[in-house]
C-alpha positions as CSV (number, residue, x, y, z in Angstrom):
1,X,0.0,0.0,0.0
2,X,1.3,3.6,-0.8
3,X,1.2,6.9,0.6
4,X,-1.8,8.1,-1.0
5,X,-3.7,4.9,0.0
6,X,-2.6,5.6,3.4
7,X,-3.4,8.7,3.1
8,X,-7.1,8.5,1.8
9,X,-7.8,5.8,4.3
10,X,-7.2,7.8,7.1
11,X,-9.1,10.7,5.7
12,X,-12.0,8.4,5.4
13,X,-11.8,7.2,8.7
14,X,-11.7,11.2,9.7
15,X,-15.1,11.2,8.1
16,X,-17.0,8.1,9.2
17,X,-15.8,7.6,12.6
18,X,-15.1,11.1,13.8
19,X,-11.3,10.1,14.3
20,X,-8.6,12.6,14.9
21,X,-5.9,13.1,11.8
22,X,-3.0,13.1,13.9
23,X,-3.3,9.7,15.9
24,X,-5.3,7.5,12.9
25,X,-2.8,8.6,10.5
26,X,0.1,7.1,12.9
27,X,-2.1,3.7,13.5
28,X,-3.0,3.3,9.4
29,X,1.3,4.3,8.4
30,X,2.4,1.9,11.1
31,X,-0.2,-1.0,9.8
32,X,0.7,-0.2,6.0
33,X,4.7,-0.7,7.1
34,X,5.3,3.0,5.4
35,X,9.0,3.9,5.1
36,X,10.1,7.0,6.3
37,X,9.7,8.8,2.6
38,X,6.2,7.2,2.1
39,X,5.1,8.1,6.0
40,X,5.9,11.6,4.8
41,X,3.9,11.7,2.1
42,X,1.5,10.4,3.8
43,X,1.3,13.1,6.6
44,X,1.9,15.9,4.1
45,X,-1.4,14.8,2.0
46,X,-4.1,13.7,5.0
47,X,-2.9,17.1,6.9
48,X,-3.1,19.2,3.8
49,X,-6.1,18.3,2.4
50,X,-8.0,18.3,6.2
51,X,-6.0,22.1,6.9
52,X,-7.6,23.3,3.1
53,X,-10.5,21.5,2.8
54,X,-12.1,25.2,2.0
55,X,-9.8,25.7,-0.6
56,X,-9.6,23.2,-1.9
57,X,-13.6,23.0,-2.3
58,X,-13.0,26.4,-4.1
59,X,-11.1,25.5,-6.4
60,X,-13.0,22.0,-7.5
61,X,-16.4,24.5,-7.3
62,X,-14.5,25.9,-10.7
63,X,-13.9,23.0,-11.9
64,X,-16.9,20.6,-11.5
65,X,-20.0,20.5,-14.0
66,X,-21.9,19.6,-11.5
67,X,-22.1,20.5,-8.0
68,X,-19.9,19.5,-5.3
69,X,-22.3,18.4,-2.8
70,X,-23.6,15.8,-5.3
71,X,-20.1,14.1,-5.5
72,X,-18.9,10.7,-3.6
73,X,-17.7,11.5,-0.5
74,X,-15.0,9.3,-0.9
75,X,-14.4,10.6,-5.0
76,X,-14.4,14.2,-3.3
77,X,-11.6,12.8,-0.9
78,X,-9.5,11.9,-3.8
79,X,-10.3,14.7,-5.9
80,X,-8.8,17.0,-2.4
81,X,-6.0,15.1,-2.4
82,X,-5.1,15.3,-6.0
83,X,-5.6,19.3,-6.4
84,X,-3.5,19.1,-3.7
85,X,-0.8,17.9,-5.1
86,X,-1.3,20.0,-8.1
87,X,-1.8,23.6,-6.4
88,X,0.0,23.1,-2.9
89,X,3.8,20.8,-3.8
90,X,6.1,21.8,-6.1
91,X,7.8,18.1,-6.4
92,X,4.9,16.2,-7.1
93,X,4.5,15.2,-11.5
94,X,1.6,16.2,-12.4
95,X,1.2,12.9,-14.4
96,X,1.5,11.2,-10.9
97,X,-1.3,13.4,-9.1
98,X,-3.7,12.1,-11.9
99,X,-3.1,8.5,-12.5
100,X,-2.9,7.6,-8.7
101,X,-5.9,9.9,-8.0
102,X,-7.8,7.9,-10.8
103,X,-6.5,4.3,-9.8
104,X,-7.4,5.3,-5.7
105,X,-11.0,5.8,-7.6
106,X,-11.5,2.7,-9.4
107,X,-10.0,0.7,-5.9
108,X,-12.5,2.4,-3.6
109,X,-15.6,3.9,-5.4
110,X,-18.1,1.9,-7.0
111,X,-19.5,4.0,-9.7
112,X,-17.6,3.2,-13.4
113,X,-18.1,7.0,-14.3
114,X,-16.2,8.1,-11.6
115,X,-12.5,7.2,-12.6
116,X,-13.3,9.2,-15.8
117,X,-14.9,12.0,-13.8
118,X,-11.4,12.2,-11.3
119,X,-9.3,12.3,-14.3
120,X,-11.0,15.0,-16.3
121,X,-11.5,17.0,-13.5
122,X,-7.6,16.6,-12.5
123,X,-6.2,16.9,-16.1
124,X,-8.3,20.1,-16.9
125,X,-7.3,21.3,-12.8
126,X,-3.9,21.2,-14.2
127,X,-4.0,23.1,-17.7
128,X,-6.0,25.6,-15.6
129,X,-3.2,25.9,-12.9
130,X,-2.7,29.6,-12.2
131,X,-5.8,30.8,-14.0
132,X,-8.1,29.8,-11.5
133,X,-9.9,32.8,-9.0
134,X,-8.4,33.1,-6.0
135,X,-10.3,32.6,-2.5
136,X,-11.1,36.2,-1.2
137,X,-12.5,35.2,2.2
138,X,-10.5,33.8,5.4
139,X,-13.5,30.5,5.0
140,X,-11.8,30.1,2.1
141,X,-8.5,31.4,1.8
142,X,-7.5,29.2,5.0
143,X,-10.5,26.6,5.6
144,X,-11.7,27.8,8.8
145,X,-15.6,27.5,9.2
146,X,-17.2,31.5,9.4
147,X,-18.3,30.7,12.9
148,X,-15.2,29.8,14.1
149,X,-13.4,32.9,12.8
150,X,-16.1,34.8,13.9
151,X,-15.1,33.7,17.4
152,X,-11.4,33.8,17.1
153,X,-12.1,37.5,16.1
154,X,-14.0,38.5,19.4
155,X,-11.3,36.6,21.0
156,X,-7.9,38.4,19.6
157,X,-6.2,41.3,19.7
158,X,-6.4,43.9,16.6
159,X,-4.7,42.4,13.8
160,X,-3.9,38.9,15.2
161,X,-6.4,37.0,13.5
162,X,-5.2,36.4,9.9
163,X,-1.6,36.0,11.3
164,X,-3.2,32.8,13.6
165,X,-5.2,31.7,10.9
166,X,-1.9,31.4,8.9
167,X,0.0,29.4,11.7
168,X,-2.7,26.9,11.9
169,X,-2.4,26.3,8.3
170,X,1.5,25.6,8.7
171,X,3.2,22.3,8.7
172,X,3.6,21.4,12.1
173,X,6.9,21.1,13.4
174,X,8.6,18.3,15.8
175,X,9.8,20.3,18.9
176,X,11.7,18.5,21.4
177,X,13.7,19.4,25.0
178,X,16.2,18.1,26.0
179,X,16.7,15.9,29.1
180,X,19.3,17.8,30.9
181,X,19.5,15.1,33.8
182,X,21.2,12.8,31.0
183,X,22.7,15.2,28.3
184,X,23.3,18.3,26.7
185,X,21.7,20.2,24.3
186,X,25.0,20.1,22.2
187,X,25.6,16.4,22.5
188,X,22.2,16.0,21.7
189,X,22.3,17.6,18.7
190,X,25.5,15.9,17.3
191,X,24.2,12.4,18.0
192,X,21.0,13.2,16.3
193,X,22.4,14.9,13.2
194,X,24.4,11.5,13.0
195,X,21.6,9.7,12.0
196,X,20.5,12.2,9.7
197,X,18.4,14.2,11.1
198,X,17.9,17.7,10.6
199,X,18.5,19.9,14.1
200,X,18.0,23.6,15.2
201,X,17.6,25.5,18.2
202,X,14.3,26.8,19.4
203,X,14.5,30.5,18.8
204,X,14.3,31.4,22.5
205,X,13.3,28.3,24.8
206,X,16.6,27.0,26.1
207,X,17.4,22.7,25.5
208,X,14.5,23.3,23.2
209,X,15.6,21.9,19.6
210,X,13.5,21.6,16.4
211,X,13.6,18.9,14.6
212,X,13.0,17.9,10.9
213,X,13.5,14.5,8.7
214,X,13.0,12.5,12.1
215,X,11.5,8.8,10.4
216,X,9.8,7.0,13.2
217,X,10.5,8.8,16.3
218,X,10.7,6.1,18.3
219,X,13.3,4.5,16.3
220,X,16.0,7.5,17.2
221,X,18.9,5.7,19.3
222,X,18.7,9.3,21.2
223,X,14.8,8.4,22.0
224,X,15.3,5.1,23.3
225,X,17.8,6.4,26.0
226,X,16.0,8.7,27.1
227,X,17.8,11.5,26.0
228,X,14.9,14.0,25.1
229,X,10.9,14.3,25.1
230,X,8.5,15.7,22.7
231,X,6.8,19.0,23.8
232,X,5.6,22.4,22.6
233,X,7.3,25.5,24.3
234,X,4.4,26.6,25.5
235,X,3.7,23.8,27.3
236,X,7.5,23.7,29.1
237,X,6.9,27.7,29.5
238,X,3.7,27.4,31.5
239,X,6.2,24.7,33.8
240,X,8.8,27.0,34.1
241,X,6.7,30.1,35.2
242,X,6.3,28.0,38.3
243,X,10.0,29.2,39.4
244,X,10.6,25.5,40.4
245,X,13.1,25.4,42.8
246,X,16.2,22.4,43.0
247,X,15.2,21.3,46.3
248,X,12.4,18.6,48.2
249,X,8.8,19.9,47.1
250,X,6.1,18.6,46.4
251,X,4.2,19.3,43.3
252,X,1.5,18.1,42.2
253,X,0.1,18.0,37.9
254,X,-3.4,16.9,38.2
255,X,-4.1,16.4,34.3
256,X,-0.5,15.1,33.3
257,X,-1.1,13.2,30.1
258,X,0.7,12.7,28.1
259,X,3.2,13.8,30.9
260,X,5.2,16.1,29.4
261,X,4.5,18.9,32.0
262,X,5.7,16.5,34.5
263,X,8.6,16.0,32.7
264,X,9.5,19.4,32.8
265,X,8.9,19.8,36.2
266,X,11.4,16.9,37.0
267,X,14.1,17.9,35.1
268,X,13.7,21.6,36.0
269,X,13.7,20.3,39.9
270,X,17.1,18.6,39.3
271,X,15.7,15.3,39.5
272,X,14.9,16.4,43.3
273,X,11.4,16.6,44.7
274,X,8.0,14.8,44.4
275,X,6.1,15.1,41.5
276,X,2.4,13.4,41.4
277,X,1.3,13.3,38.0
278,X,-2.6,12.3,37.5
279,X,-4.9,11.6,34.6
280,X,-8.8,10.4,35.1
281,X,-7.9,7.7,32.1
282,X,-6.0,4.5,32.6
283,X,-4.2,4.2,29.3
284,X,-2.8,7.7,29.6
285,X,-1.6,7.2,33.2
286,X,-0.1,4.1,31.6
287,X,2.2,6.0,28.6
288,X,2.9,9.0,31.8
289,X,5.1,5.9,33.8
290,X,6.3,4.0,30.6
291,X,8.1,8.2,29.4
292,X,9.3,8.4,33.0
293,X,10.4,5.2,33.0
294,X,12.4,6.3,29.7
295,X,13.7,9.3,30.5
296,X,15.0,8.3,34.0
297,X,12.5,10.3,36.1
298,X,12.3,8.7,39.4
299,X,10.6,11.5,40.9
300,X,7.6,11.3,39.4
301,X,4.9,8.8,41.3
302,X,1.7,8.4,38.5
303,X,-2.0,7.6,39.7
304,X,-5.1,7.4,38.0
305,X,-7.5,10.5,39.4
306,X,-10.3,12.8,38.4
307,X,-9.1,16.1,39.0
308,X,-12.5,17.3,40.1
309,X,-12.7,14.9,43.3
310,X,-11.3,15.7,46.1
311,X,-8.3,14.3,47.7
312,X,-8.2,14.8,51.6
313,X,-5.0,13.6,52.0
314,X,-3.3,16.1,49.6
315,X,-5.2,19.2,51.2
316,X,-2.5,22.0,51.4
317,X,0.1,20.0,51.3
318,X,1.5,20.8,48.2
319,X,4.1,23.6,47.0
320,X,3.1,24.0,43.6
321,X,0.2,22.5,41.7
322,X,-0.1,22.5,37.9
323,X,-3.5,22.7,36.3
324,X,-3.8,22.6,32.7
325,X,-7.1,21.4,32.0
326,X,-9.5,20.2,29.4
327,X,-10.2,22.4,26.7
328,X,-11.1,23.3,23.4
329,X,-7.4,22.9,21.9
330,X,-8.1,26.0,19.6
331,X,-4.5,27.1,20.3
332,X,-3.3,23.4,18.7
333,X,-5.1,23.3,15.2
334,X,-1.9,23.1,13.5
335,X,-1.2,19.7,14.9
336,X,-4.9,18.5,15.0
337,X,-6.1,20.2,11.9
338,X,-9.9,18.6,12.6
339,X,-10.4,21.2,15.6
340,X,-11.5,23.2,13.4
341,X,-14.7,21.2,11.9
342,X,-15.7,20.3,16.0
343,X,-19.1,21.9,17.0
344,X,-18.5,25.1,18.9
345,X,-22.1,24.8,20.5
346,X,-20.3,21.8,23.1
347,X,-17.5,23.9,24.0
348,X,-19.6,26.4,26.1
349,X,-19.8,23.5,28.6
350,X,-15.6,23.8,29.2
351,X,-15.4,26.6,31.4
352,X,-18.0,24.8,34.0
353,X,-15.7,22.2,34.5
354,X,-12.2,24.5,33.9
355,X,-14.0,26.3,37.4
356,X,-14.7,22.8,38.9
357,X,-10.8,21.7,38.4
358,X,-9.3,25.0,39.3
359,X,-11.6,25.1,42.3
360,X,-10.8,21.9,43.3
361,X,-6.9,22.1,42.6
362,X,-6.5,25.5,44.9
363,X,-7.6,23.2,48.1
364,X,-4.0,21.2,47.9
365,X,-1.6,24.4,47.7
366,X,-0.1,25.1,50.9
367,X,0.1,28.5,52.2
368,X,2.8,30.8,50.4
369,X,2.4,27.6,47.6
370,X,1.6,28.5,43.5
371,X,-1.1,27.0,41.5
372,X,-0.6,27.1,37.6
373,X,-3.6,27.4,34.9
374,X,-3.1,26.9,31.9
375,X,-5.1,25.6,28.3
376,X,-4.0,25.3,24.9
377,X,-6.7,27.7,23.9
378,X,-7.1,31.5,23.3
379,X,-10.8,32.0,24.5
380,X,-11.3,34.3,26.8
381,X,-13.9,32.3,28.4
382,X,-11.7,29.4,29.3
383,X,-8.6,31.8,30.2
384,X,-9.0,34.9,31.8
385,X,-12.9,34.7,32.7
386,X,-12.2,31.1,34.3
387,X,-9.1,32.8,36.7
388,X,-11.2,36.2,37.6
389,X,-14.1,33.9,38.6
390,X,-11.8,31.9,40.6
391,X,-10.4,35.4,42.2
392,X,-13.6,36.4,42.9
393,X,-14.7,33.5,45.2
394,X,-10.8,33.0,46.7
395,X,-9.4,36.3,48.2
396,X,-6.9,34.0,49.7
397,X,-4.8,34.0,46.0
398,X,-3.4,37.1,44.0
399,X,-2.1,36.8,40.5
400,X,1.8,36.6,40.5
401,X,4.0,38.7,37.5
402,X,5.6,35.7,35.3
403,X,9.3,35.9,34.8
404,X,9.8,35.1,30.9
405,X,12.2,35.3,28.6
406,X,13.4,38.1,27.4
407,X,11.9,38.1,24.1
408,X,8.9,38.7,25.9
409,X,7.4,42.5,26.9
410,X,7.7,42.7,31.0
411,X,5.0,41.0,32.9
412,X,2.8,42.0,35.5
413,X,-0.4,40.8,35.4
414,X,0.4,37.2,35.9
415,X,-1.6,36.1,32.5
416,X,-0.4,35.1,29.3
417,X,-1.7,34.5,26.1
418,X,0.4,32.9,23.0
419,X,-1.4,33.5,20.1
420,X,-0.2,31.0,17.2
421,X,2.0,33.0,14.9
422,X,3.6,35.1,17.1
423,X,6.6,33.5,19.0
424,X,7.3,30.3,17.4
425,X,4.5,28.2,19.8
426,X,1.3,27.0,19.9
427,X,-1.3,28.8,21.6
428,X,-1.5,28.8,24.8
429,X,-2.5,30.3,28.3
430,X,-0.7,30.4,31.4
431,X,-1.7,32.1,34.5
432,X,0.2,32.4,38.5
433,X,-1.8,32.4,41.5
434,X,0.0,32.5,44.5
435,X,-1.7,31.5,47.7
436,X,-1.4,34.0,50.4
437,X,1.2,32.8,53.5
């Protein structure tokens, strides 16, 4: 099976089972035994046609007799992926976008007419290549539903919003940090340009290296020894503003998975410290101790627990607790391009339970102890509204100014929100609260 098998199978599956891109297309390139070239491919075509569906749809409105909602779902997945290759890569033959386009048709849809429809829709796509009208709107320009941009709008600053709507459209990149307890950041990079891969450092997020031409991640001699973790620097940033000490506290992440927060916090701590890392799933608490386990982190104790039930035997005792909670991951639709499509209507629920969590969480920081918020999202209503809420009903914590790096303006208020497109991140939203002594 090729790439563009691979590739249309796990669009389909998008489609029919409401799958996310990201995780199906790693099952279906593992189960079709993809080589690193073909598992490429593979991501380049499921991720662009899913980040340009509107586009795409723009163009093939041109280009169709007929009208697009009348077409085979699965002939208009292959009819995406083949003005795809056309209009959005520069190495692909044009010859090869058509032919494998029309033989994916006569594999896996039923009606004869429809080979011959792919192909003269393709062929006459590519005479037509650069004469075509241009997308004017932001639905179609960058495949964002109206609503959702609508919302975005109200929820950025002045000027942001095309500049996001750009990032999320971007290949997503492999960031890594480096675990300092076992390496360097400079022995790091020379083993892992030794196996041919492509290295360079994060702009401004220290042991934070970006990677390109990786293969199976897994695979990396560097991974297996537990020499780095994969993790946005957001995600490491929100970590860091805690101002973790090298000495015996006790922290505690109450929605760890996949763990990398955790991580952080051990190898920021020295290795030193307690770290309770928690998930309300089994099977995530699960992968949490098997990274540990792999990077050497014997400070980190997992257990499976809902963050919004109380733990009496945790009450106050902890220095710092990290709360980055469920939410509507509008700050991550590079990597999990389908965010976009979700229905916006069910993520009004998230800052009920984002209170319920945060509420919960401020019960087990000690006295002169920090709690950490923090989502992958730039709503308002899961950020900023979530913490004054909280303020409002605990005069007992004060927002705290977060010490950032200096490519940062000076903080005071003790929020912070990444928009994608600005510093090299994903979006993201971390907030201090320091618990009065």
């Amino acid at each position: 099976m090729g790439a563009r098998e691979t590739a249309l199978n796990a669009l389909m599956a998008c489609r029919k089972e409401g799958a996310w891109s990201n995780g199906v297309l790693k099952t279906y390139i593992a189960r079709d035994r993809l080589d690193p070239r073909d598992a490429a491919l593979a991501t380049r075509l499921c991720y662009g046609v899913v980040q340009n569906r509107g586009k795409l749809d723009f163009y093939l409105g041109q280009l169709l007799a007929g009208r697009i909602k009348d077409l085979h779902p699965v002939t208009r997945d292959i009819l995406h992926m083949g003005l795809y290759q056309l209009y959005e890569m520069d190495k692909i033959p044009e010859s090869a976008a058509v032919n494998e386009s029309v033989a994916l048709t006569k594999k896996y849809v039923k009606n004869p007419r429809a080979a011959s429809l792919v192909n003269g829709v393709l062929r006459n796509g590519a005479r037509k290549k650069g004469e075509l009208k241009e997308p004017a709107s932001y639905a179609d320009k960058y495949s964002h539903p109206d609503p959702l941009i609508s919302l975005l709008k109200d929820n950025l600053p002045k000027g942001k919003l095309e500049g996001m709507l750009m990032a999320d459209n971007a290949a997503p990149e492999t960031m890594i940090q480096v675990n300092t307890l076992r390496t360097t950041g400079e022995a790091l990079v020379r083993q892992l340009e030794a196996q041919q891969v492509t290295v360079r450092p994060h702009g401004w997020m220290e042991d934070c290296l970006v990677l390109s031409g990786t293969g199976s991640m897994e695979k990396l001699e560097a991974f297996q020894k537990g020499l780095f973790y994969v993790q946005d620097p957001a995600a490491k940033l929100s970590v860091l503003c805690a101002g973790l000490p090298q000495e015996d506290i006790r922290v505690l992440d109450c929605c760890s998975a996949p763990g990398g927060k955790s991580f952080a916090t051990a190898i920021a701590m020295g290795g030193r410290g307690q770290i309770t890392a928690c998930d309300i799933h089994g099977h995530k608490t699960g992968l949490i101790e098997k990274g540990a386990q792999r990077l050497g982190l014997t400070n980190i104790t997992v257990r499976q627990q809902d963050a919004t039930i109380f733990v009496p035997e945790w009450e106050e005792k902890m220095d710092v607790v990290i709360a980055d909670v469920p939410c509507s991951g509008l700050g991550i639709i590079r990597k999990k391009p389908d965010i976009r499509y979700k229905d916006l209507e069910q993520m009004k629920a998230l800052p009920e339970l984002q209170s319920r969590i945060l509420n919960n969480q401020a019960r087990y920081v000690r006295p002169g102890g920090i709690l950490i918020y923090s989502t992958c999202t730039v709503l308002k209503r899961e950020n900023e509204e979530v913490v004054e809420g909280f303020l409002k009903e605990h005069p007992d914590y004060l927002p705290e100014k977060l010490d950032l790096p200096g490519i940062f303006p000076k903080n005071e208020t003790g929020m912070l929100t990444l928009i994608p497109g600005d510093y090299d991140t994903d979006g993201f939203f971390i907030c201090r609260l320091g618990r009065k002594a």
